[in-house]
C-alpha atoms as one frame of an Amber mdcrd trajectory, in Angstrom:
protein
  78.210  71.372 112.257  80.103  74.314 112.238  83.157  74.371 114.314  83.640
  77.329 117.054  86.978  79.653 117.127  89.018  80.388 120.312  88.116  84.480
 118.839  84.453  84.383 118.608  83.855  82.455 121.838  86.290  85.071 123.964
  84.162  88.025 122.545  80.800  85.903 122.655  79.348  87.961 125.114  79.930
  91.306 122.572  78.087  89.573 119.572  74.600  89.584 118.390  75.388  86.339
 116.233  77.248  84.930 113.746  77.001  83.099 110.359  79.587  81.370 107.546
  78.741  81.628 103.907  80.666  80.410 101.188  81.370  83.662  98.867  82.752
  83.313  95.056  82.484  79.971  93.511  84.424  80.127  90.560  84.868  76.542
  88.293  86.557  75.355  84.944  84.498  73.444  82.522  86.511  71.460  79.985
  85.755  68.837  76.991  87.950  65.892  77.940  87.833  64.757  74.468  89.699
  68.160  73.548  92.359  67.812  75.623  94.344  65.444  73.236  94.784  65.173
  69.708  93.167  61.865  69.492  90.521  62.926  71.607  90.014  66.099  69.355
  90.054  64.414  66.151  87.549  61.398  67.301  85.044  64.398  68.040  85.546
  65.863  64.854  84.728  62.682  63.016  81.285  62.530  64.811  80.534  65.854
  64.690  81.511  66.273  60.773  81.802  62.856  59.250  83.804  62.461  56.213
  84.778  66.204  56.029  88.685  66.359  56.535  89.407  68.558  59.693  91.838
  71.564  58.839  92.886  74.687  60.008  90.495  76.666  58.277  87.372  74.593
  59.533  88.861  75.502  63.008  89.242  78.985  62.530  85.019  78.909  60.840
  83.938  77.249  64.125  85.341  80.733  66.024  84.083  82.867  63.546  80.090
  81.190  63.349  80.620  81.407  67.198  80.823  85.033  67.185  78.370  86.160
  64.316  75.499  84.001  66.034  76.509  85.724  69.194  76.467  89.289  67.277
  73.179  88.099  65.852  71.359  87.488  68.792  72.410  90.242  70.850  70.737
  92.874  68.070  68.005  90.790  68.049  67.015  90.236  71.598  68.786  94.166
  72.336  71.336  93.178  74.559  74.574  95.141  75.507  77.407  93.464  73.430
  80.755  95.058  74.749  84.100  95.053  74.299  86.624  95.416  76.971  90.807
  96.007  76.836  92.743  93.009  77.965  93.377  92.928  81.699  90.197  95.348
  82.203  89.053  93.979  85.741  85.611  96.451  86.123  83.295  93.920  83.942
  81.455  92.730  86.903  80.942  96.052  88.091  79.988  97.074  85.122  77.497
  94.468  84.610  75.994  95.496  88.005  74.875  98.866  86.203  73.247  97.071
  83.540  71.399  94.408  85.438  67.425  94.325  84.732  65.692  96.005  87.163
  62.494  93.472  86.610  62.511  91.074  89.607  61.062  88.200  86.881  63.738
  88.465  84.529  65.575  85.379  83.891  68.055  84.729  81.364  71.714  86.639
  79.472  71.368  90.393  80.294  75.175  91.099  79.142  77.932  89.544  76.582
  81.251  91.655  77.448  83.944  89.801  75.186  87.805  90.371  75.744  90.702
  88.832  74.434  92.326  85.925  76.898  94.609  82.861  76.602  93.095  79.951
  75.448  93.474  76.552  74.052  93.369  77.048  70.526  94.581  73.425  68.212
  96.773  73.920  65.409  95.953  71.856  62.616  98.778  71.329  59.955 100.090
  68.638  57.268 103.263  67.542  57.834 105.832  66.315  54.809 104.450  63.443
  53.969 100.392  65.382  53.929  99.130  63.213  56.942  97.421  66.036  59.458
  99.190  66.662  62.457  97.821  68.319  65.726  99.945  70.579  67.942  99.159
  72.042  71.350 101.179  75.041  71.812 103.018  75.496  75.016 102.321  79.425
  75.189  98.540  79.583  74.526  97.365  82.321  72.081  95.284  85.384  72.760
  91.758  84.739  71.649  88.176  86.330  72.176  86.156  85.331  75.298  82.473
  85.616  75.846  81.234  86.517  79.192  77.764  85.647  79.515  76.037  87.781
  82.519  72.929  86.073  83.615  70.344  86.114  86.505  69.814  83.224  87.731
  66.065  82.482  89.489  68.015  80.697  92.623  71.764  81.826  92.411  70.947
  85.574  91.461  74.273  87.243  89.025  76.214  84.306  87.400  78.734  84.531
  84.705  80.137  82.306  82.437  83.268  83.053  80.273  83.561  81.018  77.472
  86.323  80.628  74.650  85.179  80.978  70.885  87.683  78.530  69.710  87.225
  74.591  70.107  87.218  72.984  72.857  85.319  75.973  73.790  87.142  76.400
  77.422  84.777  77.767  80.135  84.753  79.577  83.319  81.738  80.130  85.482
  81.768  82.376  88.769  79.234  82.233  91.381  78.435  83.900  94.781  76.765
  82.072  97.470  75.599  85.295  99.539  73.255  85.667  96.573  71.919  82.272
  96.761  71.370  82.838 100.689  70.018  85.759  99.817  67.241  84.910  97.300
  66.276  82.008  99.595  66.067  84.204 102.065  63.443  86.491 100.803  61.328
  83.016  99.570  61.259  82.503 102.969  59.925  85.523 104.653  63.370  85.742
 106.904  65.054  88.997 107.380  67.940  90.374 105.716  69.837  93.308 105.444
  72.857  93.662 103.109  75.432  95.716 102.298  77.637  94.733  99.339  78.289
  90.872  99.717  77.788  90.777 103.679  74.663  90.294 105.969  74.637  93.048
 108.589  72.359  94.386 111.501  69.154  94.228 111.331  69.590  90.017 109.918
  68.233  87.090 111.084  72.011  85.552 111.359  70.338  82.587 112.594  68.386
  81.723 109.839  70.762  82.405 107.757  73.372  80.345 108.735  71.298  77.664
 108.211  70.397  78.411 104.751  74.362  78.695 104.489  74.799  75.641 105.460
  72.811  73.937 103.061  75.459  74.881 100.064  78.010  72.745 101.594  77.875
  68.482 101.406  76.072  66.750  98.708  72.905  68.680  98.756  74.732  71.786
  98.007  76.911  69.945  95.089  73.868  68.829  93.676  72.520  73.014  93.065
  75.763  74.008  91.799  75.610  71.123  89.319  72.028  72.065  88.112  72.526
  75.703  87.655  75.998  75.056  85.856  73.971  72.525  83.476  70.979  74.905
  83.085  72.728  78.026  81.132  76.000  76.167  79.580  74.564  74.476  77.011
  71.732  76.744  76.553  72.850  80.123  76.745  76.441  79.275  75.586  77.570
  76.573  74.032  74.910  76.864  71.438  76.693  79.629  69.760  78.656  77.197
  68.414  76.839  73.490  68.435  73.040  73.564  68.320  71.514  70.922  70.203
  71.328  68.012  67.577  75.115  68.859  66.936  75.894  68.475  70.696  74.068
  65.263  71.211  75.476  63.326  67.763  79.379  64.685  68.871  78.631  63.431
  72.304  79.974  66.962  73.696  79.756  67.295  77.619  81.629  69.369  79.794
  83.557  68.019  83.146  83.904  70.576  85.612  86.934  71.208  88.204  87.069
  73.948  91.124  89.529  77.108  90.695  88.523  79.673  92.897  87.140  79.521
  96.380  86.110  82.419  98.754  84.824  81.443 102.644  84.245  83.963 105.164
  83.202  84.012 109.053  80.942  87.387 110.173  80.825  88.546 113.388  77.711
  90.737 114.336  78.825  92.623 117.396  76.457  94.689 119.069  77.729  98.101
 119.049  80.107  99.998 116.226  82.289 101.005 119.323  82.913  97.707 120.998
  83.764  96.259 117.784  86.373  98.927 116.855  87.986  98.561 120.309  88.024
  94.474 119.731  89.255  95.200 116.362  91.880  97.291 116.461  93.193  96.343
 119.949  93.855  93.027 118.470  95.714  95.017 115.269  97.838  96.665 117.645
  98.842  93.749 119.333  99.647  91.205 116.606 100.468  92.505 113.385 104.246
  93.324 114.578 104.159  89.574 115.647 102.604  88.388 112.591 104.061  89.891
 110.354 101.459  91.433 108.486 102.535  91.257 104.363 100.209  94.611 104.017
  97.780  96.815 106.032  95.807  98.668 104.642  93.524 102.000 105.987  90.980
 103.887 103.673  89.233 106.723 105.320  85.858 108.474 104.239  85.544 106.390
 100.620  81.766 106.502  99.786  78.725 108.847 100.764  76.379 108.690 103.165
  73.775 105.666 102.808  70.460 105.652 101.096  67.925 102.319 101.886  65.044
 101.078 100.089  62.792  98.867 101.821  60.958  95.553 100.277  57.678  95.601
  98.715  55.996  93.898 101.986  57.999  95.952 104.443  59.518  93.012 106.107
  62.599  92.935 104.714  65.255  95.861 103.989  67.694  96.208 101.626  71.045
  98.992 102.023  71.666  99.717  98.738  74.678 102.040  99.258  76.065 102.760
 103.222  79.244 104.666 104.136  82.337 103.239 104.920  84.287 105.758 106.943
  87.263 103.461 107.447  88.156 100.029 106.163  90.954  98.401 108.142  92.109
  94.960 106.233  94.235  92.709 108.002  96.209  90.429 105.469  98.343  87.306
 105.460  99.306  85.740 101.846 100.819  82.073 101.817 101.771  81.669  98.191
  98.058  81.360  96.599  96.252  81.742  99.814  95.547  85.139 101.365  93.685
  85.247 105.172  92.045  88.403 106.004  90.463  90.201 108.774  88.208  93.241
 107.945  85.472  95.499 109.329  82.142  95.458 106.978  79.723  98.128 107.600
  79.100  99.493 111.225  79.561  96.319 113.469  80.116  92.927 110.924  84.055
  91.504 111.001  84.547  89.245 108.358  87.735  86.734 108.401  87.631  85.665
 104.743  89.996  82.857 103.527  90.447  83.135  99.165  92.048  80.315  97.593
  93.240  82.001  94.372  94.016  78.490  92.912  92.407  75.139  94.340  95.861
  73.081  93.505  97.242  74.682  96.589  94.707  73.054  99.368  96.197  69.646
  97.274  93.270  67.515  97.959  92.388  66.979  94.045  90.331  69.676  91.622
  86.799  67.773  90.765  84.324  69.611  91.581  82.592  66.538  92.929  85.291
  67.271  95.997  83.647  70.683  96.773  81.987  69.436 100.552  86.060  68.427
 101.366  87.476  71.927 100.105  84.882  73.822 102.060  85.452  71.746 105.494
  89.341  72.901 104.518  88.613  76.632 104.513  86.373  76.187 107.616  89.238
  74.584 109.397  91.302  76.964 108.177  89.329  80.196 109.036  89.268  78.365
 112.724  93.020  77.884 113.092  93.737  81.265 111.819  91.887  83.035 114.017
  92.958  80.713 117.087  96.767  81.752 116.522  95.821  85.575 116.125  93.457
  85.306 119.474  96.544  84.056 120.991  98.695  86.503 119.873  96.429  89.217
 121.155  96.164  87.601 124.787  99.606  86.300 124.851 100.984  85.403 128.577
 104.393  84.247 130.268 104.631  83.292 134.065 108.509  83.528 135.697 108.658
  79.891 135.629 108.598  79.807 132.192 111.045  82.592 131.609 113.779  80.956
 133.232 112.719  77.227 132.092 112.988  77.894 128.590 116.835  79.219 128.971
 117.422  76.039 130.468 118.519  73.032 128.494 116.026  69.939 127.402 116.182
  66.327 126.486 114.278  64.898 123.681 114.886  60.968 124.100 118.870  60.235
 124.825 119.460  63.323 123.239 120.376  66.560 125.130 119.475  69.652 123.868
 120.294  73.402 124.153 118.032  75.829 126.056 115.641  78.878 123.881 117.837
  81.747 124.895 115.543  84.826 123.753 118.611  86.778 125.097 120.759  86.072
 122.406 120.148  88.023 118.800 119.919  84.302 116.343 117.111  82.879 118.631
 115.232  86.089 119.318 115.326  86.257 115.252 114.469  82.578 115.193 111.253
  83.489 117.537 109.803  86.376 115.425 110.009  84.224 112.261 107.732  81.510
 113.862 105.375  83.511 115.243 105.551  85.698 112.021 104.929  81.545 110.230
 102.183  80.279 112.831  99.025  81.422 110.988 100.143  79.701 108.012  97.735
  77.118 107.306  99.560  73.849 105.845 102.181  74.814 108.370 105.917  75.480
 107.768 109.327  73.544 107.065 112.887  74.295 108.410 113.329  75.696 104.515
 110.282  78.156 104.905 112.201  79.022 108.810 115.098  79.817 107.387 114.210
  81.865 104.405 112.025  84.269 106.689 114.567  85.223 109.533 116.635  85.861
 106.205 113.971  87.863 105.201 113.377  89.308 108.405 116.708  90.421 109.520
 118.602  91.100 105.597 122.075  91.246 105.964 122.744  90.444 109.212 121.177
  86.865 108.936 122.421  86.148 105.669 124.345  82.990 106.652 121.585  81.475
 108.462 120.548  77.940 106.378 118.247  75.240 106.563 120.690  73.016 108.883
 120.677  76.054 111.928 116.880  76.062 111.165 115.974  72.643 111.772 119.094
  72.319 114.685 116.685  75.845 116.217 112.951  73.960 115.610 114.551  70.908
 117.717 115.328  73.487 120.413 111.798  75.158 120.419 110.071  71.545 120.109
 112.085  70.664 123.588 110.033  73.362 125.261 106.727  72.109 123.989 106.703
  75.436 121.414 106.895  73.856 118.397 105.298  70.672 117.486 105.916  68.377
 113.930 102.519  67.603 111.874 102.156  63.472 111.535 104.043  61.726 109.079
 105.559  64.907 107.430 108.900  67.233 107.845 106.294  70.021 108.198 105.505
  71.892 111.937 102.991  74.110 113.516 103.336  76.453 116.659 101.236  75.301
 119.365  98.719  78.295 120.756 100.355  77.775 124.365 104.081  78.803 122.193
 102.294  81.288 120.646 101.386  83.085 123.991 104.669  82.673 125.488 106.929
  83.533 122.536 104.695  86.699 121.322 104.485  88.086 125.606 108.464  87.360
 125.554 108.608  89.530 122.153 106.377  92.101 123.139 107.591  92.546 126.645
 111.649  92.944 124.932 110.142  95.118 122.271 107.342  97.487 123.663 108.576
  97.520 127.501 112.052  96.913 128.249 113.515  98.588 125.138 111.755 101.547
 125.087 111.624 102.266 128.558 115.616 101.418 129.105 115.879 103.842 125.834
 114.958 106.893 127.426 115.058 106.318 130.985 118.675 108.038 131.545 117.671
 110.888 128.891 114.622 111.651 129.739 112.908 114.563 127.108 113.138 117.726
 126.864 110.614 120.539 126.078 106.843 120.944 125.930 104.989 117.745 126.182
 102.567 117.152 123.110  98.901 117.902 123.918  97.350 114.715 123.195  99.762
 112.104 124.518  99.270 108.348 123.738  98.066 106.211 126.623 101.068 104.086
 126.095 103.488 107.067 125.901 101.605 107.941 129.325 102.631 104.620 130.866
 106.200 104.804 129.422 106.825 108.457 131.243 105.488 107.529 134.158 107.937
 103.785 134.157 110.827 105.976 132.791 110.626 108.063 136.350 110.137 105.319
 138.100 113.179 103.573 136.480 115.334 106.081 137.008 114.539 106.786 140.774
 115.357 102.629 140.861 118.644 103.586 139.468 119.726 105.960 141.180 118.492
 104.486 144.229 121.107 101.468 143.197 123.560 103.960 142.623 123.835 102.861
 139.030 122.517 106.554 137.614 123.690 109.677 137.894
């Protein structure tokens, strides 16, 4: 079952539904018997028996690999490219040579570019006994990316080394899987890019999402992988009969993992008001690592609709502004985007699987996915209570107060005071982070934060702060580690205490003695409306105190 967010249940009323669909699927496939020298040299005796293995018989292997694959792209005309290293348009320039034939099945594409790789050196040593050697800094060598469509998982490549062990890649979307099942199943879709928009049956298609995750799911990725490996690429360099008799099989681990949430709302205008009210509101306290605004990017859209005029397909729509929301925690990034008129997507990418540190095998898939879920779920519960962040007087005067945790008495969370106020904005900045944070982590972002002035402030004066802010309840430590979390009522009362220094007192205090001079500006800020109007106020208070002029 999917689990519900503190965000989409506040703005339930605003939606027209929702749905969660894993995105890129990206795994390693890997010859265990390669990894080691023994293991490499126990393969070559059953693949070549009684033929010495040498460096040159190495370097053939590559070479047959990339004739045959030469070969059979003149034969069967398909586009054989090649692309600079680091050149990151190959998918999109796959997309332009996709078949257009809704039947076509099979490698459309071969784009090859050079990449580090695995590559054995073979060498005698002094006394002419063969020695392997697994260099530390991997070479640049030729990779084959195989573009293929799929029957049930639509555009899949597979990049593939052309040097033994024959190293692999393979990259998979599962909006394109949704997608195809979709359309098998007479239920409506519209899409635009990689997202489901109006005009879906959300429903529906969270169901059919659903179905990619657990053993079910692991079982499809498994076949497809299987299905064009060892047919479409590994026979470029083993035919079958030489695959079977060396006993070559692949093992597969995850790398790359993309999960989004999408929120149908029902009108462009209410979701731009949710959106960016919530912008406005939190990325000061969250410490946004980059926003970014594009305005007016494509051209207007053109649609084409399906053959039986049930379904509908947006082939290009226009995007008059993108505004992406972004946290990055090492090789995690969380964002928040608008997609089309009315979809928000929060998207969690795992850029390398190692970091969610629950294993690799890609047997482990349905446990990384319930990860990213959770993930996507605690995110947006600390930026929904960032946005409706609250602080009663009680509290303001409790926290200033000191605590006792056990025997032990302990100062008071003096926001008044410059180290703790610093100390505040780096754990709020540090609550969306999702394995949580550590008095090192603290410590390093209020240096961050505050440069020079907070230079002195160390791991000891973090963890001595986190004891203070766990005394109020704020802060709370994650079982069994030295790692914490901010709970969402801390999160409220630490982000109103910021915003209420920052955006009210300060400002209005600022300019309530020197009030401005000259023409006002013609289209005045709500906000700067409401600061004028305090800033009279204020100074009427004053003066009425006789503590103005």
């Amino acid at each position: 079952m999917l689990s519900s967010d503190d965000f989409s249940t506040y703005v339930a009323d605003l939606l027209n539904g929702t749905y969660d669909c894993v995105d890129r699927i990206s795994l390693r496939g890997y010859f265990p018997l390669g990894q080691t020298s023994g293991g490499l040299l126990t393969w070559w005796n059953k693949l070549f028996p009684n033929t010495e293995l040498n460096e040159q018989r190495l370097r053939k292997l590559a070479g047959d690999f990339a004739r045959r694959v030469q070969a059979y792209a003149r034969k069967h005309k398909i586009a054989l490219r090649y692309f600079p290293i680091g050149d990151k348009t190959k998918h999109v320039e796959a997309e332009k040579l996709r078949p257009t034939d809704p039947q076509y099945r099979g490698v459309f594409a071969i784009f090859v570019a050079r990449a580090p790789a695995l590559v054995w050196q073979a060498k005698a040593n002094r006394d002419g006994k063969l020695v392997l050697r697994r260099p530390k800094s991997w070479p640049l060598v030729y990779h084959y990316h195989f573009h293929i469509v799929d029957p049930q998982w639509g555009h899949l490549t597979i990049k593939m080394s052309g040097h033994p062990p024959f190293g692999l890649q393979i990259s998979l979307n599962g909006h394109e899987w949704v997608q195809r099942q979709a359309q098998k199943q007479a239920i409506s879709w519209v899409k635009e890019g990689n997202c489901f928009v109006g005009g879906s049956d959300l429903a529906s298609l969270n169901r059919l999402a659903q179905q990619l995750d657990g053993v079910r799911g692991l079982a499809r990725l498994a076949q497809v992988v299987d299905r064009w490996v060892y047919s479409a690429c590994l026979c470029f360099a083993l035919n079958r009969e030489q695959q079977q008799r060396s006993e070559f099989r692949y093992a597969y681990s995850c790398y790359q993992l993309e999960y989004s949430r999408n929120l149908l709302f029902k009108s462009a205008r209410q979701l731009d008001e949710v959106y960016q009210g919530l912008i406005d509101r939190t990325r000061r306290v969250l410490d946004v690592a980059r926003l970014k605004t594009i305005f007016g990017r494509k051209s207007r859209p053109s649609k084409t609709k399906a053959r039986d005029g049930r379904l509908e397909k947006i082939i290009d729509r226009s995007v008059y502004d993108l505004t992406t929301f972004k946290l990055h925690f090492g090789k995690l990034t969380l964002k928040m985007y608008d997609k089309g008129d009315r979809v928000l997507r929060v998207e969690i990418v795992v850029n390398n699987i190692a970091e969610l540190r629950c294993g690799k095998g890609m047997e482990k898939l349905p446990g990384m996915l319930k990860r990213l879920q959770e993930m996507v779920v605690a995110f947006l519960g600390v930026v929904q209570a960032a946005h409706l962040s609250f602080v009663d007087g009680r509290q303001l005067d409790a926290l200033a107060a000191p605590s006792v945790r056990g025997i032990k008495r302990t100062a008071g969370v003096d926001l008044q005071k410059p180290r703790m106020r610093a100390v505040a904005q780096a754990v709020i900045a540090l609550a969306a982070q999702p394995e949580g944070f550590n008095a090192a982590d603290l410590a390093e972002r209020v240096r961050a934060q505050q440069g020079r002035a907070m230079a002195a402030y160390g791991d000891r004066k973090a963890a001595y702060d986190l004891r203070k802010l766990r005394g109020k309840s704020l802060v709370e430590r994650i079982a069994k580690t030295r790692r914490y979390r901010v709970r969402r009522p801390g999160i409220r009362t630490l982000a109103a205490l910021l915003i209420l220094r920052e955006q009210v007192i300060k400002p209005v205090l600022a300019g309530v003695c020197r009030p401005k001079r000259g023409r006002p500006p013609k289209n005045l800020h709500p906000l700067d409306a409401h600061y004028q109007r305090l800033q009279r106020e204020m100074l009427s208070t004053f003066q009425t105190l006789k503590i103005a002029a």
